[in-house]
C-alpha positions in Angstrom: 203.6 145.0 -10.3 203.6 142.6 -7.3 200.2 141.3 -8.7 201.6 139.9 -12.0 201.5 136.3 -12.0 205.4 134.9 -13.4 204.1 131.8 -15.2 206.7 129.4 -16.8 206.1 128.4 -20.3 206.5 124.6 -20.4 208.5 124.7 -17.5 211.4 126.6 -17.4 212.4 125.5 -21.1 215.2 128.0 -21.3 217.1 126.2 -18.5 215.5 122.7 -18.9 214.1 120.7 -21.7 210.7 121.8 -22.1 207.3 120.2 -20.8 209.3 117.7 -18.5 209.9 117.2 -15.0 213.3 118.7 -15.2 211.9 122.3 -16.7 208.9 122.4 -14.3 211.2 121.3 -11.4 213.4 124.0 -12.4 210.3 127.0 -12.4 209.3 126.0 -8.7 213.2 126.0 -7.7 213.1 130.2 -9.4 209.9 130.9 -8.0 207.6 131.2 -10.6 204.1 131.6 -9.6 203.1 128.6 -12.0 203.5 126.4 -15.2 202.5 126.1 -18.5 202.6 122.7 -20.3 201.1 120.9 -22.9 198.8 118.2 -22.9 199.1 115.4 -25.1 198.3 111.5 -25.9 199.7 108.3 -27.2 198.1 106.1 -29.2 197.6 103.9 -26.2 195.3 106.6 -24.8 197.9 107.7 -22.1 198.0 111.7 -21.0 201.5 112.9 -21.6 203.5 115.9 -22.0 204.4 117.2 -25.8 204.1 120.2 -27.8 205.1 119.7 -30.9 203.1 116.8 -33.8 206.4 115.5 -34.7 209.2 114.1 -32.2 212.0 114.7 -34.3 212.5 118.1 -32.4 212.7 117.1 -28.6 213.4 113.5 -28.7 216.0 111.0 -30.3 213.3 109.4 -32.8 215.5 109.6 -35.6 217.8 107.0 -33.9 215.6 104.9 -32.1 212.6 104.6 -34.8 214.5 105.8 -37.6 211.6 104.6 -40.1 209.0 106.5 -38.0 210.6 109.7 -37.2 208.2 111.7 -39.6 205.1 109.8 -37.4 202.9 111.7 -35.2 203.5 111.6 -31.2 199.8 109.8 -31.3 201.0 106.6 -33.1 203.6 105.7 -30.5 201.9 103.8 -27.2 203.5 105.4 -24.1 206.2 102.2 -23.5 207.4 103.7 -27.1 207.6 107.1 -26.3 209.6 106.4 -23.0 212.2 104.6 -24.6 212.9 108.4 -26.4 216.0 110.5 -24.9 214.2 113.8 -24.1 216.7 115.5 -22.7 219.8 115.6 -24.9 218.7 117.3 -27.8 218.4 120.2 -25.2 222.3 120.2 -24.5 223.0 119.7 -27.9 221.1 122.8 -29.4 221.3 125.1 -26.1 217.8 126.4 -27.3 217.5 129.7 -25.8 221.3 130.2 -25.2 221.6 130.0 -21.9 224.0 127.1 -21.9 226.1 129.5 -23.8 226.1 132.1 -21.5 227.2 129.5 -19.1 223.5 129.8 -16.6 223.4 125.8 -16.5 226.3 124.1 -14.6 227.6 121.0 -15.8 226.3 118.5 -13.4 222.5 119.3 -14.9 223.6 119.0 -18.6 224.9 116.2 -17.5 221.1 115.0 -15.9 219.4 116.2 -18.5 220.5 113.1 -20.8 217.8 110.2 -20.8 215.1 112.5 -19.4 212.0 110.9 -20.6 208.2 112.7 -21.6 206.6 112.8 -18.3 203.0 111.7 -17.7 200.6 114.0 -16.6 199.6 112.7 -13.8 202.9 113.0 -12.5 203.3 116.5 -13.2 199.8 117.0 -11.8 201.1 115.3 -8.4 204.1 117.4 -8.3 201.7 120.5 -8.3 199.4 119.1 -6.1 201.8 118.4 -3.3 203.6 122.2 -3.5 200.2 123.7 -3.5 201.1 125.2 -7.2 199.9 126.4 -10.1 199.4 124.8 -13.8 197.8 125.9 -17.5 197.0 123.0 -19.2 196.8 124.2 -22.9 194.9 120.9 -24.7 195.8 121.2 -28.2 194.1 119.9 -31.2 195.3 115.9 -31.7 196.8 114.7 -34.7 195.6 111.0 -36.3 194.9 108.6 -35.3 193.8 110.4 -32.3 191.9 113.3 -34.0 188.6 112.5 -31.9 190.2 111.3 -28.7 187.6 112.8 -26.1 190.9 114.6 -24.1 189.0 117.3 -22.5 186.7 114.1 -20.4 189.6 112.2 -19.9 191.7 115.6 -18.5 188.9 116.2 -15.8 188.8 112.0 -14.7 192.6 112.6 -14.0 192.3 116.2 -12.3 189.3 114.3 -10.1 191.5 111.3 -9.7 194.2 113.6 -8.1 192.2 116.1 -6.7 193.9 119.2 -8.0 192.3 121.8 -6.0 190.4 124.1 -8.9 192.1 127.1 -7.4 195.8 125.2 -8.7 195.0 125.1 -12.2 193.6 126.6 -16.2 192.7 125.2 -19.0 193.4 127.3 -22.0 192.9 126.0 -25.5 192.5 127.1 -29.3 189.7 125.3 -29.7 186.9 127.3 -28.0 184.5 123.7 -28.3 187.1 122.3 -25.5 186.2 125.4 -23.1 183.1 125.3 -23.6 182.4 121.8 -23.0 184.8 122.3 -19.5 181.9 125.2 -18.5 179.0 122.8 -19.2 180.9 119.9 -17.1 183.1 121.4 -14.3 181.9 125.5 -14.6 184.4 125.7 -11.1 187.3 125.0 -13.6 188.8 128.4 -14.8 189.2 128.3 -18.3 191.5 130.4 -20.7 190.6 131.3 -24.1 193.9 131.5 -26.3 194.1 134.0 -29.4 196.6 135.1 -31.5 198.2 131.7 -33.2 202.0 132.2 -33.7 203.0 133.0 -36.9 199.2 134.0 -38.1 199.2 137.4 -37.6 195.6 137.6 -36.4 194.4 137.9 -33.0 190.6 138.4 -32.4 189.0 139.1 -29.1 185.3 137.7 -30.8 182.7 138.5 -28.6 184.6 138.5 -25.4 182.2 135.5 -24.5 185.2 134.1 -22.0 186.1 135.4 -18.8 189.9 135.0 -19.3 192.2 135.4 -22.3 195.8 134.9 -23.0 196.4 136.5 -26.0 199.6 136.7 -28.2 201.8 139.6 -26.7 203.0 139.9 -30.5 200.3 141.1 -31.3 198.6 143.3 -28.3 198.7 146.4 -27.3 197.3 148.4 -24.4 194.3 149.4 -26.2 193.4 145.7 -26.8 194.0 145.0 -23.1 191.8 148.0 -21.6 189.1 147.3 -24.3 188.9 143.5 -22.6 188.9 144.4 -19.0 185.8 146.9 -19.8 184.6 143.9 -21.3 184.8 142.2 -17.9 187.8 140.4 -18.9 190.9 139.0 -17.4 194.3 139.1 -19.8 197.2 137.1 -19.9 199.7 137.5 -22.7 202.2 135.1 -24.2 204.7 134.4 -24.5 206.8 137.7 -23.3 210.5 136.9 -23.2 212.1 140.6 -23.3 212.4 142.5 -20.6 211.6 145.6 -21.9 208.5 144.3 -23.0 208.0 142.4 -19.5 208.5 146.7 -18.2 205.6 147.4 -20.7 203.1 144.7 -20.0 203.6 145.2 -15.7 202.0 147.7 -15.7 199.6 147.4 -18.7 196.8 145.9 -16.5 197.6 141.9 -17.5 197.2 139.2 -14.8 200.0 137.0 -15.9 202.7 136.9 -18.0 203.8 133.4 -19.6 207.7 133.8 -19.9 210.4 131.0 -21.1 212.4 133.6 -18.6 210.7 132.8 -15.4 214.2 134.3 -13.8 214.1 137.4 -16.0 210.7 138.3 -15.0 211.6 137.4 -11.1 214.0 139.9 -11.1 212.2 142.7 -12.9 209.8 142.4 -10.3 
């Protein structure tokens, strides 16, 4: 068990808003081994943090662009996107409940109002300088910035920071983005993803990468043993019950990408 790797998923988003400095602040202050986040970009061309296409989720868009709310993140220019609240929404809908069961003391509600999407190369800095761990999971980019070459402009800023290779992953969807990682920085671990949410599918292919993180939805230990004799490494996401966290410990999985970072602490 002490070998599992207790990965964050965009920060620790059950305690924090997710994919900002707050929530990734929060998974090195519970001892997570690492953090998951999200890369994204504004219409300017600036690396941020974001999951979702829309804002209307994590952000006050409604009120501050009220006429854009139903926009894409990638036709706001970064000075637009930091004028969002990122925070409140996140003490207004107590997303994972553990406002409720009163795990967040007032005085950090209270911070987490005006939080704004962080760069990435301010979350990459914060890693560097705790000698950390990140997944970047580069996501496919809505229009206008359906072609923006993220992958070259990801590695400029990891060599512009100097992220030690052993600190970080890239995992993706889109198998084009690994791939064109191997041919440029082959000392760059990369992660395959499978298993989209919500599309009941998860296939393994050929097993042409070295690493997976597959949906734990929808894998079992047969899956898992079948990829290791395949010379695999597996990571599953993203496992939020602890009796599943019991199953997968000892199901041969390197890490385990939790929005209970804490949970998962204790189990172990």
């Amino acid at each position: 068990m002490s070998d599992i790797y207790n990965i964050a998923h965009r920060g620790a988003r059950c305690l924090a808003p997710e994919n900002t400095m707050a929530a990734i602040e929060k998974a090195w202050q519970l001892g997570a081994h690492g953090v998951e986040v999200d890369v994204a970009v504004t219409l300017d061309g600036e690396l941020i943090l974001f999951h979702d296409d829309l804002l209307t989720r994590t952000t006050d868009v409604s009120r501050v662009f009220p006429q854009r709310r139903q926009q894409p993140f990638t036709t706001f220019t970064l000075k637009e996107l930091q004028r969002l609240d990122a925070g409140s929404w996140f003490v207004e809908t107590d997303p994972l409940g553990e406002i409720a069961r009163g795990n967040i003391p007032a005085s950090e509600l209270a911070a987490m109002r005006g939080i704004r999407i962080p760069l990435l190369v301010d979350v990459l800095r914060f890693i560097k300088n705790k000698n950390w761990y990140i997944n970047l999971e580069l996501k496919d980019l809505p229009a206008p910035q359906k072609d923006f070459p993220i992958v070259l402009e990801v590695l400029q800023l990891l060599d512009q920071v100097r992220l030690k290779p052993r600190n970080l992953s890239i995992s993706s969807f889109n198998f084009n983005y690994l791939r064109q990682i191997q041919g440029i920085r082959p000392d760059l671990e990369v992660n395959a993803l499978i298993g989209f949410p919500g599309s009941g599918i998860q296939d393994w292919g050929t097993y042409e990468f070295a690493v997976y993180n597959a949906n734990s939805a929808y894998t079992d230990e047969t899956q898992i043993d079948k990829a290791r004799a395949n010379g695999c490494r597996v990571n599953l996401f993203t496992v939020n019950d602890p009796d599943e966290m019991k199953r997968f410990l000892n199901a041969g999985v390197e890490k385990l990408i939790t929005d209970f970072p804490q949970i998962l602490r204790d189990l172990k």
